[in-house]
C-alpha positions as CSV (number, residue, x, y, z in Angstrom):
1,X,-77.5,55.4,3.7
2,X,-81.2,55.4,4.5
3,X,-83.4,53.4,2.3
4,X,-87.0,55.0,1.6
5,X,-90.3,52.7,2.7
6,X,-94.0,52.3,0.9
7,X,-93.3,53.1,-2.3
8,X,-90.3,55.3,-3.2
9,X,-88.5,53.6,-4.8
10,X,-84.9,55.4,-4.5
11,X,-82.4,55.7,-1.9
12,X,-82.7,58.2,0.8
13,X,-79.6,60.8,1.3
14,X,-79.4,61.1,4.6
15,X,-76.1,60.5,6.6
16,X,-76.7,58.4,9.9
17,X,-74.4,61.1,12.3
18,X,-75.0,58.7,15.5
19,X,-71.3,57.2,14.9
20,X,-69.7,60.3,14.5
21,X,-71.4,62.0,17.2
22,X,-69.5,59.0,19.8
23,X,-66.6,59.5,18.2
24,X,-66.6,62.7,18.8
25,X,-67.6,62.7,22.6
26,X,-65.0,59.6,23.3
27,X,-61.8,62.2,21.9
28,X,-63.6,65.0,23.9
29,X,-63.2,62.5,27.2
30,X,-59.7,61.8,26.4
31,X,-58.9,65.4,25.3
32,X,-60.5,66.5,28.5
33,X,-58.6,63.6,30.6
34,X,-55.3,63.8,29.2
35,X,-54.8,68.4,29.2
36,X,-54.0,68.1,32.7
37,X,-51.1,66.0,31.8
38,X,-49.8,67.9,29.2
39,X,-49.6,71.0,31.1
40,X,-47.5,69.9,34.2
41,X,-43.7,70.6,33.9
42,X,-41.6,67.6,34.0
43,X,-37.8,68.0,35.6
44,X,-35.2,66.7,33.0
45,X,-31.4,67.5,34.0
46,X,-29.8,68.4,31.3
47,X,-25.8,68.2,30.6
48,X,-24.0,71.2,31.3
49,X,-21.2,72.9,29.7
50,X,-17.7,72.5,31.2
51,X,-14.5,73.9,29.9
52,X,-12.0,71.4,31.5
53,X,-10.8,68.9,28.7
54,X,-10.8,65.2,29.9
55,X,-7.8,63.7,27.5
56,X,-8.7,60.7,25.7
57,X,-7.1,57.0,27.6
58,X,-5.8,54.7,25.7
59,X,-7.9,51.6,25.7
60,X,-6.6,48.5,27.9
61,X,-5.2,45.6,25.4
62,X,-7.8,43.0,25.2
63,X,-7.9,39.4,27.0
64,X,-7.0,36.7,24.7
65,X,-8.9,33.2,25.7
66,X,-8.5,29.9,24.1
67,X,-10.5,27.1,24.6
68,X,-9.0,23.9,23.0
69,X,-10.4,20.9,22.1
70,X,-9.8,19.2,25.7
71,X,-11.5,22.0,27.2
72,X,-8.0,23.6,28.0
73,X,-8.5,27.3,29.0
74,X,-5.5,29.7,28.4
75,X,-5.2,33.9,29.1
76,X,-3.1,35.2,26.4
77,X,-1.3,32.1,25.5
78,X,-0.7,31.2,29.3
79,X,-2.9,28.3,31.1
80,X,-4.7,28.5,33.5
81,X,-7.6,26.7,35.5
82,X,-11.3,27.3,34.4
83,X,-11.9,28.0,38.2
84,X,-9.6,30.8,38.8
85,X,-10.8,32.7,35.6
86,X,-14.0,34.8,37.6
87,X,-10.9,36.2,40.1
88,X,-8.6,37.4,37.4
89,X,-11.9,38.8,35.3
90,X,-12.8,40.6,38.2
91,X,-9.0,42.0,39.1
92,X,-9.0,43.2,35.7
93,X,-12.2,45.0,35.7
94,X,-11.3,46.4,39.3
95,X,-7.9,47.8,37.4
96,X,-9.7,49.1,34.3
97,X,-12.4,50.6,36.0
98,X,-13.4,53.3,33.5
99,X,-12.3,51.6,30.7
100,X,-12.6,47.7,30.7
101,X,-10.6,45.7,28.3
102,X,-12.2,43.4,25.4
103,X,-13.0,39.9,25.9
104,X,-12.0,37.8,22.9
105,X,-12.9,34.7,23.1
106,X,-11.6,32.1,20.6
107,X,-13.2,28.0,21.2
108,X,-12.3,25.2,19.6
109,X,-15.4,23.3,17.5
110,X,-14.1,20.2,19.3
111,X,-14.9,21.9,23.4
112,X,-17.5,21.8,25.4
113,X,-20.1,24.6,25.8
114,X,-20.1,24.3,29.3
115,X,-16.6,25.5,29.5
116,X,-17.9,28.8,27.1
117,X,-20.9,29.3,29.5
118,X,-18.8,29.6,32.7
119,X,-16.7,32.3,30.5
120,X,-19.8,33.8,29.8
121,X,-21.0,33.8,33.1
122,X,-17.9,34.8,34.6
123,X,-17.4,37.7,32.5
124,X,-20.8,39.1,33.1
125,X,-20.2,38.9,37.0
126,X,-16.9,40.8,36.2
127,X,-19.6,43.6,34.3
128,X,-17.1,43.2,31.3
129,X,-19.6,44.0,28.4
130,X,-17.6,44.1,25.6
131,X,-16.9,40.4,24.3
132,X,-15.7,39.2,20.8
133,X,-16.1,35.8,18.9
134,X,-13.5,35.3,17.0
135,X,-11.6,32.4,15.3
């Protein structure tokens, strides 16, 4: 709002249009800028249809692995070294290959985390992703 000078003494009504007038021209620029874009097709392959029915696999039983309290590491109740767990990961996942098994992976409060990272570690260079906690 405009004020009046020299003796008016009330406000002008006049609306300063300077801002809008920018506003304006800058979404003109980008309208202008950005049409081109829109109007170019973009490839997407979609899924086709297929009549052949894929019957549902049963899921692979899941690996059981206790930690104990000595750092003792066992695969489904059997122990076995720490060092030989990224083979046996990784002959698992080469034998599930479309369907990996679940990782459960139960530690004692009393072990180490370093024995839970290499499990970690060694699972993820299996590319087993599915991996359960549990006590």
């Amino acid at each position: 709002m405009a004020f009046s000078a020299a003796g008016n003494s009330g406000p002008l009504a006049q609306i300063n249009v300077t801002p809008l007038v920018d506003v304006m021209l800058v979404l003109l620029i980008i309208f202008i800028v950005t049409a081109p874009m829109v109007s170019m097709p973009i490839p997407v392959n979609l899924p086709q249809r297929t009549t052949t029915v894929v019957p549902p696999t049963d899921p692979p039983p899941p690996i059981e692995l206790r930690v104990d309290a000595s750092n003792q590491l066992s695969w489904n109740g059997q122990a076995m070294p720490v060092a030989g767990l990224q083979a046996r990961l990784h002959e698992q996942a080469q034998a599930h290959a479309g369907n990996l098994p679940e990782l459960r992976i139960n530690t004692d409060p009393g072990s180490e985390y370093e024995v839970t990272a290499r499990i970690l570690a060694a699972a993820s260079n299996a590319h087993l992703d599915r991996i359960a906690f549990v006590q």
